[in-house]
TILOTOR-234322 format. One line per field, with one value per residue (C-alpha): residue number from 1; z, y, x; residue in one letter. Coordinates in nm, 3 decimals. Each point is the difference from the previous one (the first is absolute). Layout:
BEGIN
seq NUM_... .
w Z_... .
v Y_... .
u X_... .
type a_... .
***
This chain:
BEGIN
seq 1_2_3_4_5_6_7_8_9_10_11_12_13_14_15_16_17_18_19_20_21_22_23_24_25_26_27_28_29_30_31_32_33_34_35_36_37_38_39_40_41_42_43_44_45_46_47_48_49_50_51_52_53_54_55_56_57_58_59_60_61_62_63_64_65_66_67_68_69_70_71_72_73_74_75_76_77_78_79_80_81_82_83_84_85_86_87_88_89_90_91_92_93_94_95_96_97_98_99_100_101_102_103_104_105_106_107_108_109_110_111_112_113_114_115_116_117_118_119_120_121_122_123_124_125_126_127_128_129_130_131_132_133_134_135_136_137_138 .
w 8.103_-0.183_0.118_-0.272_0.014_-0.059_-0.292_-0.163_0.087_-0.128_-0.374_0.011_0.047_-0.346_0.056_0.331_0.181_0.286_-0.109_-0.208_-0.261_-0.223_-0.271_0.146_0.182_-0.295_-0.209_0.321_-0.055_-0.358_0.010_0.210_-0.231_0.145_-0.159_0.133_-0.140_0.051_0.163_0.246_0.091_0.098_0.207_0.156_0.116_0.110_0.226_0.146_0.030_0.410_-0.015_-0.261_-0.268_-0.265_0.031_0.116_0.293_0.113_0.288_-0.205_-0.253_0.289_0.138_-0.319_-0.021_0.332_-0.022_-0.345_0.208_0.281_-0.285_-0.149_0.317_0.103_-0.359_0.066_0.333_-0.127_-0.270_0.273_0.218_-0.268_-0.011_0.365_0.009_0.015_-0.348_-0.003_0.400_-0.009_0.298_0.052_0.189_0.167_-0.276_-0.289_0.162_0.067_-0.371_-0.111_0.226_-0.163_-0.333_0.148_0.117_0.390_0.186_0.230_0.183_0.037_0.383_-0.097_-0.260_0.280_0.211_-0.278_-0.037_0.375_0.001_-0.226_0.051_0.153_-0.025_0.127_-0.250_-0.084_-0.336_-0.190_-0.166_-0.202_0.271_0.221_-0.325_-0.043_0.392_-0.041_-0.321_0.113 .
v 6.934_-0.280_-0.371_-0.254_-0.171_0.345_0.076_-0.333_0.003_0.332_-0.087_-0.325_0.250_0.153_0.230_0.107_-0.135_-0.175_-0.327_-0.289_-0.145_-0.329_0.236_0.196_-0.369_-0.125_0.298_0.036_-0.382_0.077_0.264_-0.227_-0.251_-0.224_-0.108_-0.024_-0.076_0.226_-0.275_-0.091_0.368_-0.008_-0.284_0.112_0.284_-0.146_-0.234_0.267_0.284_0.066_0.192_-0.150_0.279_-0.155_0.202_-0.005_0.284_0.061_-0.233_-0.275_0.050_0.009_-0.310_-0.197_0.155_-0.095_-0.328_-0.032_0.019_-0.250_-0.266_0.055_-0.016_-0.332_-0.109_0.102_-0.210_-0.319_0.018_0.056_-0.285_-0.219_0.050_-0.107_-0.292_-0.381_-0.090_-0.003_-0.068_0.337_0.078_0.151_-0.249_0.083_-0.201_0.215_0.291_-0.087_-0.085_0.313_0.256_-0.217_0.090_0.342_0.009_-0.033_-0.301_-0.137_-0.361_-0.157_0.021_0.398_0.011_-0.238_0.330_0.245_-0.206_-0.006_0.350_-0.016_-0.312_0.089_-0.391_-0.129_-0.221_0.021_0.145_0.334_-0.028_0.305_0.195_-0.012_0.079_0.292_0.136_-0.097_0.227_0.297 .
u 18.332_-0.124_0.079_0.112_-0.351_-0.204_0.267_-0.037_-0.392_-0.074_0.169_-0.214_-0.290_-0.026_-0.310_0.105_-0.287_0.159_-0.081_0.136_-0.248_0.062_0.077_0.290_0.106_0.043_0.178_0.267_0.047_0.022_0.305_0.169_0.025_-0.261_-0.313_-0.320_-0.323_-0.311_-0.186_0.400_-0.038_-0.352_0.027_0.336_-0.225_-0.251_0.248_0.188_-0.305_-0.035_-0.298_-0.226_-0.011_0.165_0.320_0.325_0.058_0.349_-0.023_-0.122_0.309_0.262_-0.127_0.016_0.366_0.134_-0.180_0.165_0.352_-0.092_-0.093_0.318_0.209_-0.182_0.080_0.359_0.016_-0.163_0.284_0.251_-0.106_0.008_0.332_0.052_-0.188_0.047_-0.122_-0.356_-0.058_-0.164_0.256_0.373_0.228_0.317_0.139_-0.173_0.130_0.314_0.023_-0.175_0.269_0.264_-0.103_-0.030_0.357_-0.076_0.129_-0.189_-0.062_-0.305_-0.006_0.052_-0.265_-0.251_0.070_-0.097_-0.328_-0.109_0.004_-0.263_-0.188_-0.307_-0.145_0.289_0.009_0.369_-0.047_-0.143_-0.358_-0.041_-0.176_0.304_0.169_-0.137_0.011_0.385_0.036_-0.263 .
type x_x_x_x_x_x_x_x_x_x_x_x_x_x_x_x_x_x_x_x_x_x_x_x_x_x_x_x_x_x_x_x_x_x_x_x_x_x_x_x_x_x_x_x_x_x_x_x_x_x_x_x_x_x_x_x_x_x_x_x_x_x_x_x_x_x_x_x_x_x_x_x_x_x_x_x_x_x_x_x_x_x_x_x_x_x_x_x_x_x_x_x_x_x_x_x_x_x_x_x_x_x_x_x_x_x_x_x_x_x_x_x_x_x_x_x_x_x_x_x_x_x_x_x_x_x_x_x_x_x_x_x_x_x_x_x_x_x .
***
């Protein structure tokens, strides 16, 4: 049985020749609503080709896919710890997130939420920087 990738790989591959080109790239992106120029399509190929053929294999194409997902998560937790943080500081506070769970519904004191932060604090700084954001969230 086929996995998802191969499935969605093998109707990208038109001719049936195991490969991507900038041609079928750029149809796929095409029926999808997208729209990619010839030259986009070459150069997306290009970028992504492991092997230096000018095509696409499967591994190539589930790479760009997964790495396609880890963008967007890291897009989705940026957004999120915006949300926490002390306007601007670039940090979460036990202030900001005792403000944030408010919103949220959960009550909690600041000596509660300077508890939830140590936990996570790996500087020891007293406060989350986006790394120890994202440890705290993973």
């Amino acid at each position: 049985m086929e996995n998802n990738y191969e499935r969605i790989f093998n109707r990208f591959d038109s001719n049936g020749d195991g490969k991507i080109c900038p041609v079928e790239l750029r149809r796929c992106v095409g029926s999808v609503g997208g729209e990619m120029t010839e030259e986009e399509a070459a150069a997306a190929v290009v970028l992504m080709d492991g092997d230096g053929d000018g095509l696409l294999g499967l591994e190539d194409f589930v790479r760009i896919v997964e790495g396609a997902g880890d963008e967007e998560k890291a897009s989705d937790l940026k957004e999120a710890f915006k949300m926490y943080e002390m306007e601007g500081s670039g940090c979460i506070t036990p202030k900001s997130l005792k403000r944030m769970l408010s919103r949220l519904g959960e009550r909690r004191d600041v000596d509660e939420c300077t508890g939830m932060i140590a936990r996570f604090d790996l500087n020891g700084d007293g406060v989350l920087n986006f790394d120890e954001f994202k440890e705290m969230m993973a």
